[in-house]
C-alpha positions as CSV (number, residue, x, y, z in Angstrom):
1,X,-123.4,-40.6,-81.2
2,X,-120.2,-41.3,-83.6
3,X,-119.8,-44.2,-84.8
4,X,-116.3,-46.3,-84.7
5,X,-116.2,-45.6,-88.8
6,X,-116.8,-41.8,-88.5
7,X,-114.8,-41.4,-85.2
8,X,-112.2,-42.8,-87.3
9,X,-112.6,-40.6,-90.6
10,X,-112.7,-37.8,-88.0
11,X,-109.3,-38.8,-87.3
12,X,-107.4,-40.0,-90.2
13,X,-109.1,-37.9,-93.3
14,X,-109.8,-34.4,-91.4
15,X,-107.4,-34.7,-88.8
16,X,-109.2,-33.7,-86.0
17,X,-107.7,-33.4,-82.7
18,X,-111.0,-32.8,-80.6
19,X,-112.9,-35.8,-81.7
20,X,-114.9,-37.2,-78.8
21,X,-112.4,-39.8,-77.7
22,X,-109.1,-41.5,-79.0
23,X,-110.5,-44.7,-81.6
24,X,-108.4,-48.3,-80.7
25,X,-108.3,-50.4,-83.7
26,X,-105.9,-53.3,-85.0
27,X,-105.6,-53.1,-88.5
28,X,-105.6,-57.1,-89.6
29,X,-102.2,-58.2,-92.0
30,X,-99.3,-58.1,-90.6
31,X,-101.0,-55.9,-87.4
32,X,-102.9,-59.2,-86.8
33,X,-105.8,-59.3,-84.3
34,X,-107.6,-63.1,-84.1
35,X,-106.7,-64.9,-80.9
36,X,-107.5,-67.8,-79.8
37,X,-110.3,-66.9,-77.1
38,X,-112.0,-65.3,-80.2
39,X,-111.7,-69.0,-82.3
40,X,-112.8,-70.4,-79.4
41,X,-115.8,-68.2,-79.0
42,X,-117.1,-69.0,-82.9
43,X,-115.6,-72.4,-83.3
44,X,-114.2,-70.9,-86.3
45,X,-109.9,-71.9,-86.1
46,X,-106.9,-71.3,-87.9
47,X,-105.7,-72.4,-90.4
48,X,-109.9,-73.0,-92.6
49,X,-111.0,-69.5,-91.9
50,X,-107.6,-67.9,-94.1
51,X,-109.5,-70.1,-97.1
52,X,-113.1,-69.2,-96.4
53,X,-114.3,-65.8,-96.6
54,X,-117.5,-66.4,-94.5
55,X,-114.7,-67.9,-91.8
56,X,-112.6,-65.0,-91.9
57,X,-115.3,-62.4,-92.0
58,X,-117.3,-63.7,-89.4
59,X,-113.9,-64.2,-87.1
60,X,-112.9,-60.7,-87.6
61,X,-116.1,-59.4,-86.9
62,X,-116.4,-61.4,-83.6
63,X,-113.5,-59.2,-82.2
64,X,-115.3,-56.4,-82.4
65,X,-118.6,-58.1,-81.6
66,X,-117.3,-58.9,-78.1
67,X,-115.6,-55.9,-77.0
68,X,-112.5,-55.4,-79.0
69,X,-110.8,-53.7,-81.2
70,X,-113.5,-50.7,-83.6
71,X,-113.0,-52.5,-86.8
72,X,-112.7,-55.1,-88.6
73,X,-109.8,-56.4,-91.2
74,X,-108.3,-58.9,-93.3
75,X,-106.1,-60.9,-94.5
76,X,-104.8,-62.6,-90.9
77,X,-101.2,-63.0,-92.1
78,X,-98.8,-61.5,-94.8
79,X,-98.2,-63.9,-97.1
80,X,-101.1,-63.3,-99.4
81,X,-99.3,-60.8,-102.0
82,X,-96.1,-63.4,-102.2
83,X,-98.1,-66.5,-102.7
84,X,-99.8,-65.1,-105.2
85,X,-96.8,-64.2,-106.5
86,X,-95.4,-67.4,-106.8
87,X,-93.7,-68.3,-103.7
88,X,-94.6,-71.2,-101.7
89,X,-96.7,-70.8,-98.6
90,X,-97.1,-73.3,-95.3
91,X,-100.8,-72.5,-93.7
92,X,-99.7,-72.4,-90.2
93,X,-101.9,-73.8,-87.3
94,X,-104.4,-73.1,-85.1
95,X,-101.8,-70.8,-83.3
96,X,-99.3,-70.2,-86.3
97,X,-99.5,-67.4,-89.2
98,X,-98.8,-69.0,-92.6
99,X,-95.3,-68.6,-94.0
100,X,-93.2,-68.3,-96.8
101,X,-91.6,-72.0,-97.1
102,X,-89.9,-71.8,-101.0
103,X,-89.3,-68.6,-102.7
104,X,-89.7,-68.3,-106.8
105,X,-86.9,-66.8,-107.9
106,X,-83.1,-66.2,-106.4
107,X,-82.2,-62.9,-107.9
108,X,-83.9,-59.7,-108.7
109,X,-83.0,-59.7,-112.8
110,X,-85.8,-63.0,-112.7
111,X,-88.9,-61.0,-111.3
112,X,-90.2,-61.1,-115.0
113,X,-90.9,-65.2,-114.2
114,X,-93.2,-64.0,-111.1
115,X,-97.2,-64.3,-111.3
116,X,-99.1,-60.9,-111.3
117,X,-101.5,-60.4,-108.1
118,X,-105.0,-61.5,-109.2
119,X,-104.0,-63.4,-112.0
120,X,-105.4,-66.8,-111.5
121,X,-108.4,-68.1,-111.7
122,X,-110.5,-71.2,-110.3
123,X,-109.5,-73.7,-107.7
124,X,-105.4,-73.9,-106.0
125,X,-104.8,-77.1,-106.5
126,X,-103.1,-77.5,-103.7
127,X,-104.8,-76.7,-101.4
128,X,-108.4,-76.8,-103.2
129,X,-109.7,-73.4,-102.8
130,X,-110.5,-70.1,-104.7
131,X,-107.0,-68.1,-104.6
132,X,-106.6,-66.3,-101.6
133,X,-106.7,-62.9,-102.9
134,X,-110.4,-63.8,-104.2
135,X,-110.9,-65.3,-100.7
136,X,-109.9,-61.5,-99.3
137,X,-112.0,-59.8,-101.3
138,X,-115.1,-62.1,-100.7
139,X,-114.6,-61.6,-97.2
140,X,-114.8,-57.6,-97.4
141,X,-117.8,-57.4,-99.7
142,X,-119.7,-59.8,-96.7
143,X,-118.2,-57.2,-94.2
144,X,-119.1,-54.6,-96.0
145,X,-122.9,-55.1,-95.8
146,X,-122.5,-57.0,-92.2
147,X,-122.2,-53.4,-89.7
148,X,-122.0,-50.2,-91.9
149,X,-121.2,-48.5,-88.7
150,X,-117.7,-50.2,-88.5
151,X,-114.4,-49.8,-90.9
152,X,-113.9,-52.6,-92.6
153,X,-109.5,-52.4,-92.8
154,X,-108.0,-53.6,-96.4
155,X,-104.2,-54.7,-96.0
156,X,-101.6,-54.8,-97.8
157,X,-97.6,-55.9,-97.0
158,X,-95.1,-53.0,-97.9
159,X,-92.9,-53.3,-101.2
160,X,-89.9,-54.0,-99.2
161,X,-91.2,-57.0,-97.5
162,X,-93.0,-58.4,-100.5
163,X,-89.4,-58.1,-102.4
164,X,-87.6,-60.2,-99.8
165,X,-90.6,-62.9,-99.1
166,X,-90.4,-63.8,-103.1
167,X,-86.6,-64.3,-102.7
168,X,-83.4,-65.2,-99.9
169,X,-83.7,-61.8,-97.9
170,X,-80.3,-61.1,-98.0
171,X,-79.5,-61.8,-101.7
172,X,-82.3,-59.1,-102.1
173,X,-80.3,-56.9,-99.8
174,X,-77.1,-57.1,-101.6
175,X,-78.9,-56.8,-104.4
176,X,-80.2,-52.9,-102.9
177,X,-76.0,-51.9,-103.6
178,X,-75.0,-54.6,-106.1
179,X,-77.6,-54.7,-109.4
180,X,-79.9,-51.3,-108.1
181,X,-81.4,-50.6,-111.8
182,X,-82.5,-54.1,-111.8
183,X,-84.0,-53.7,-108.0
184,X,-86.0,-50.8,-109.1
185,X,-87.7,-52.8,-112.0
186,X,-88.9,-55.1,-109.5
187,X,-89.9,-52.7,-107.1
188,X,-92.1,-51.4,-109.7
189,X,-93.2,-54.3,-110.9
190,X,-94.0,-55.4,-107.1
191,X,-95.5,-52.3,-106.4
192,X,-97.9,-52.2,-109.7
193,X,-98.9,-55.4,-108.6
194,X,-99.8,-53.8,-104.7
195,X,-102.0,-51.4,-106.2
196,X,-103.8,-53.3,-108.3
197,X,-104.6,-55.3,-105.1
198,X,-105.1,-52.5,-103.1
199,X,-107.5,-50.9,-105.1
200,X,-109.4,-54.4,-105.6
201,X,-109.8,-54.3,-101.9
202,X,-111.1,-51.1,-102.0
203,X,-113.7,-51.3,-104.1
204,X,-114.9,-54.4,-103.0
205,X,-116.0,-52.2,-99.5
206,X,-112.6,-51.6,-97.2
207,X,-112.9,-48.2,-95.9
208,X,-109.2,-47.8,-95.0
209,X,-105.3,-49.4,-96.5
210,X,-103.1,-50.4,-94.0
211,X,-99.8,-50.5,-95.5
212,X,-97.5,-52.4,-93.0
213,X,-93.8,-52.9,-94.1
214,X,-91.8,-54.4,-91.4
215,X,-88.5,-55.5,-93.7
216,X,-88.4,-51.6,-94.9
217,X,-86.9,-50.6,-91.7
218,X,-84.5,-47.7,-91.0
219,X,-82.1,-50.1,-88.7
220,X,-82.7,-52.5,-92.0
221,X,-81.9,-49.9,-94.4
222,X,-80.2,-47.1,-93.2
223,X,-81.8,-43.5,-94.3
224,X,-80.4,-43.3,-97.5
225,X,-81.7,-46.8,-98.8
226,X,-85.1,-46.3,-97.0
227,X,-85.4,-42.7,-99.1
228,X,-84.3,-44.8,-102.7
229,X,-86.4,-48.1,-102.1
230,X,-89.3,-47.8,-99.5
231,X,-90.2,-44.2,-99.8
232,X,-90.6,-43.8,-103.5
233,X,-92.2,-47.0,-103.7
234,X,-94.6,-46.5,-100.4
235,X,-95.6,-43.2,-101.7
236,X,-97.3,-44.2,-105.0
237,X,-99.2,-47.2,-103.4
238,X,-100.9,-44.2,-101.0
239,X,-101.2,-41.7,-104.1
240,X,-102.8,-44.4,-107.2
241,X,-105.2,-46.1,-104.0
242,X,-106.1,-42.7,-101.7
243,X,-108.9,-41.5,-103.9
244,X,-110.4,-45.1,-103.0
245,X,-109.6,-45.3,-99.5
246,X,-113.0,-43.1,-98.3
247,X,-111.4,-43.6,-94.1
248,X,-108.1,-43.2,-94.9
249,X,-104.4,-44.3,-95.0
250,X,-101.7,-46.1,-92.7
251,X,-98.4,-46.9,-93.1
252,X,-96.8,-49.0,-90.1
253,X,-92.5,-49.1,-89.7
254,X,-91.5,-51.3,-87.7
255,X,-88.4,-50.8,-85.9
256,X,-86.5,-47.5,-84.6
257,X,-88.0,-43.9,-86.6
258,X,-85.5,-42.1,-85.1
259,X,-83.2,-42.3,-88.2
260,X,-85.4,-42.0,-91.0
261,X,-88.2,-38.9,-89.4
262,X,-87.3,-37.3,-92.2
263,X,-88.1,-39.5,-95.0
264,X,-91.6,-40.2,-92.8
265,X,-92.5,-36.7,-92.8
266,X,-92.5,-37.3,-96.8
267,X,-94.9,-40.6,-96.7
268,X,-98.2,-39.4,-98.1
269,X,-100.7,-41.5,-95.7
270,X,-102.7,-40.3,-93.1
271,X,-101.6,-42.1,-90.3
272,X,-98.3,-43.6,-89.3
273,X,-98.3,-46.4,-86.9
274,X,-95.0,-47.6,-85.3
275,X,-93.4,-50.3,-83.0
276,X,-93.3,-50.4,-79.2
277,X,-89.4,-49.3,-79.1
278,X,-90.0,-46.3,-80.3
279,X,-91.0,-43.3,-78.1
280,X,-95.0,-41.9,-79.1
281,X,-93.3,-38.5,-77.6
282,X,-91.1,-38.1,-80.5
283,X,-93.3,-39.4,-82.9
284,X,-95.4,-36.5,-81.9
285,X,-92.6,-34.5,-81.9
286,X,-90.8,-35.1,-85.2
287,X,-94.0,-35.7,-87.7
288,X,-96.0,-33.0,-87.5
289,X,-99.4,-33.1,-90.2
290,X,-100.0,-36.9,-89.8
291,X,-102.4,-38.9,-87.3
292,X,-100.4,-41.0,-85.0
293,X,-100.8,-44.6,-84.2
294,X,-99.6,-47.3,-81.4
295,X,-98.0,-48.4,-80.0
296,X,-99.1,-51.0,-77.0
297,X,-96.3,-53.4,-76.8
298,X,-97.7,-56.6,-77.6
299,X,-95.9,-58.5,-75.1
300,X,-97.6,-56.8,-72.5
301,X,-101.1,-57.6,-74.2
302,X,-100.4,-61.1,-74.1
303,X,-98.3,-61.5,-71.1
304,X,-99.3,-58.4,-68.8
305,X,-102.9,-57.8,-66.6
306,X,-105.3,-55.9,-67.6
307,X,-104.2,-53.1,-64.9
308,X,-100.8,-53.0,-66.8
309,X,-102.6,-52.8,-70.0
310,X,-105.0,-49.7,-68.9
311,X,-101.6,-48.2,-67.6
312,X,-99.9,-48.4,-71.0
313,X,-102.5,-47.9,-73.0
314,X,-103.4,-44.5,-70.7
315,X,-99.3,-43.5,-71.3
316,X,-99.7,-43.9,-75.1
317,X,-103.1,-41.6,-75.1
318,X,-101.2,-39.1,-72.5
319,X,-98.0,-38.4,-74.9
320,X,-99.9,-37.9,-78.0
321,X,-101.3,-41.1,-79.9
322,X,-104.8,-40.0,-81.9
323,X,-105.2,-43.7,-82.9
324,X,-104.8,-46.3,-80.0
325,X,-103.3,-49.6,-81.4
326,X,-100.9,-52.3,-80.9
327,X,-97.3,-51.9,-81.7
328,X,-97.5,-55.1,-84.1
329,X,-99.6,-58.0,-84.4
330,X,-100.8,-59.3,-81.5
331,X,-99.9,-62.7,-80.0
332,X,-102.7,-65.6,-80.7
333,X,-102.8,-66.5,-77.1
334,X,-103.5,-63.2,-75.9
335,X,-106.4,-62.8,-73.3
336,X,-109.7,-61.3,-74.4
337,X,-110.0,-59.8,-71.7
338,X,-106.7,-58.1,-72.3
339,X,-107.9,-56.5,-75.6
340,X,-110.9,-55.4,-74.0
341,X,-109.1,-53.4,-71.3
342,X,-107.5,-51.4,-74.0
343,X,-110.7,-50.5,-75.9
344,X,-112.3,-49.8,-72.3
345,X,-109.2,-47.0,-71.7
346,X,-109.9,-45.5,-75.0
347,X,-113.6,-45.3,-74.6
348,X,-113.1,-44.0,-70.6
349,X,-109.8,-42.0,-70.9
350,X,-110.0,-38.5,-69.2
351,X,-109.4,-36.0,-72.2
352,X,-108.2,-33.5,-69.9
353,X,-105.1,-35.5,-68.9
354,X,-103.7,-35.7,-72.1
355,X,-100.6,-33.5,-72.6
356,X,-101.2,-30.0,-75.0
């Protein structure tokens, strides 16, 4: 029998299309996947298990422990890269993702005056805990050796959306057409700063990088800003952390592909996972080579039946998906019950249904 972390492999590294069934995973970051039935069920809650790493391993793991998604991952949230970057960070609720609140500097020529990722050591004072990154990767090494048979998901926020969480959004945007020799030292430096992360994670046991970079959008950017500051910049995180990443790569868009499947035909990771508003048959269509991943509209998983789900889910299998997943993260008050009728789909789909 395969297990979730082969079937997986299967999928992403060797690119087989005759594996015994389609996997259904949510990556963790910004794809998250704790909901509250799942708190409930541990009496492990938001916002203590994003500062403890036996909390957020063991709350992970209790998704796929009672019928959900076939992995595990961490962080919950993506604010992890910019706090440790300086910027100041609200923890949220039992029902809220932490969030950027103050942000370090207000101009791209002041990145030099940012922290580097994994720079600090001992206790945040404010809020009396190891830093978070050190929280992350204490949480993988426990998941690690806690089911070898399930990937264990390290994740990281894209460049784009780390650049805009450190400062105001749209000064950074301006910035893109204003000051762009200065934007690509900070990109760099961002980016240096993402792989050094990324490959920490990695080490410590994740199997596969998510990449998830939903302020690096086409409709955001436009094509020819996408090719000069997320493609570039996406593409060397995947080539300095692949040879680490033993599962695989994914990078989720957010938003509309249709104007920039070009510049995702050049992205080097094995997987690209993509929003509810965009059709899986064009995805299929237009980038040819990489596994394909999504897209169950989360408002149906937290709003809709499990009938509706199976329906959807089924549709997204049908036109093409390899990897069955959420469009985006998934709404905390989503149904259990919910989840598990989209794992069930993928486990009992009819192969012979799905279109050639």
């Amino acid at each position: 029998m395969i297990s979730p972390k082969e079937r997986l492999k299967m999928v992403l590294k060797e690119k087989e299309k005759t594996v015994d069934r389609k996997p259904c995973i949510c990556p963790g970051g910004m794809m998250n996947m704790i909901i509250k039935d799942i708190m409930d069920i541990t009496d492990i809650y938001w916002p203590e298990a994003h500062k403890d790493p036996q909390k957020m391993a063991d709350l992970t793991y209790a998704i796929y422990k009672n019928g959900g998604f076939e992995n595990v991952g961490v962080p919950f949230c993506m604010t992890v890269e910019a706090e440790a970057m300086g910027a100041k960070v609200k923890m949220g609720t039992e029902i809220t993702e932490p969030r950027v609140t103050e942000y370090p500097i207000n101009s791209v020529v002041e990145y030099t005056n940012l922290n580097e990722i994994l720079s600090k050591n001992g206790k945040n004072d404010e809020y009396n805990y190891v830093s978070r990154e050190d929280v992350i990767l204490d949480s993988i090494k426990i998941l690690k050796n806690k089911d070898k048979d399930v990937p264990v998901v390290a994740n990281l926020t894209g460049p784009v959306s780390v650049a805009s969480s450190l400062m105001e959004p749209i000064t950074y945007y301006k910035e893109l057409r204003s000051k762009p020799e200065k934007v690509h030292e900070y990109m760099d430096f961002i980016t240096d700063n993402l792989i050094k992360f990324g490959k920490a994670q990695l080490k410590a046991g994740a199997d596969v990088l998510a990449i998830s970079d939903p302020s690096g959008t086409g409709e955001i950017l436009g094509p020819r800003m996408f090719k000069q500051y997320a493609t570039p910049y996406l593409n060397r995180l995947i080539d300095e952390t692949q040879d680490y990443a033993e599962t695989g790569t994914i990078i989720h868009i957010c938003g509309r592909l249709k104007s920039i499947y070009g510049e995702i035909k050049t992205l080097n990771s094995d997987a690209i996972s993509f929003d509810s508003i965009t059709d899986v048959k064009q995805v299929v269509e237009n980038v040819p080579g990489k596994a394909i991943m999504g897209n169950v509209s989360t408002f149906t998983l937290e709003n809709g039946t499990p009938q509706s789900i199976e329906r959807m889910s089924s549709a997204c299998i049908k036109f093409g998906v390899d990897i069955l997943s959420p469009a985006c993260g998934i709404g905390v008050r989503t149904k259990l019950e919910n989840i598990q009728a989209m794992v069930n789909t993928a486990k009992n789909f009819d192969n012979s249904k799905i279109n050639n």
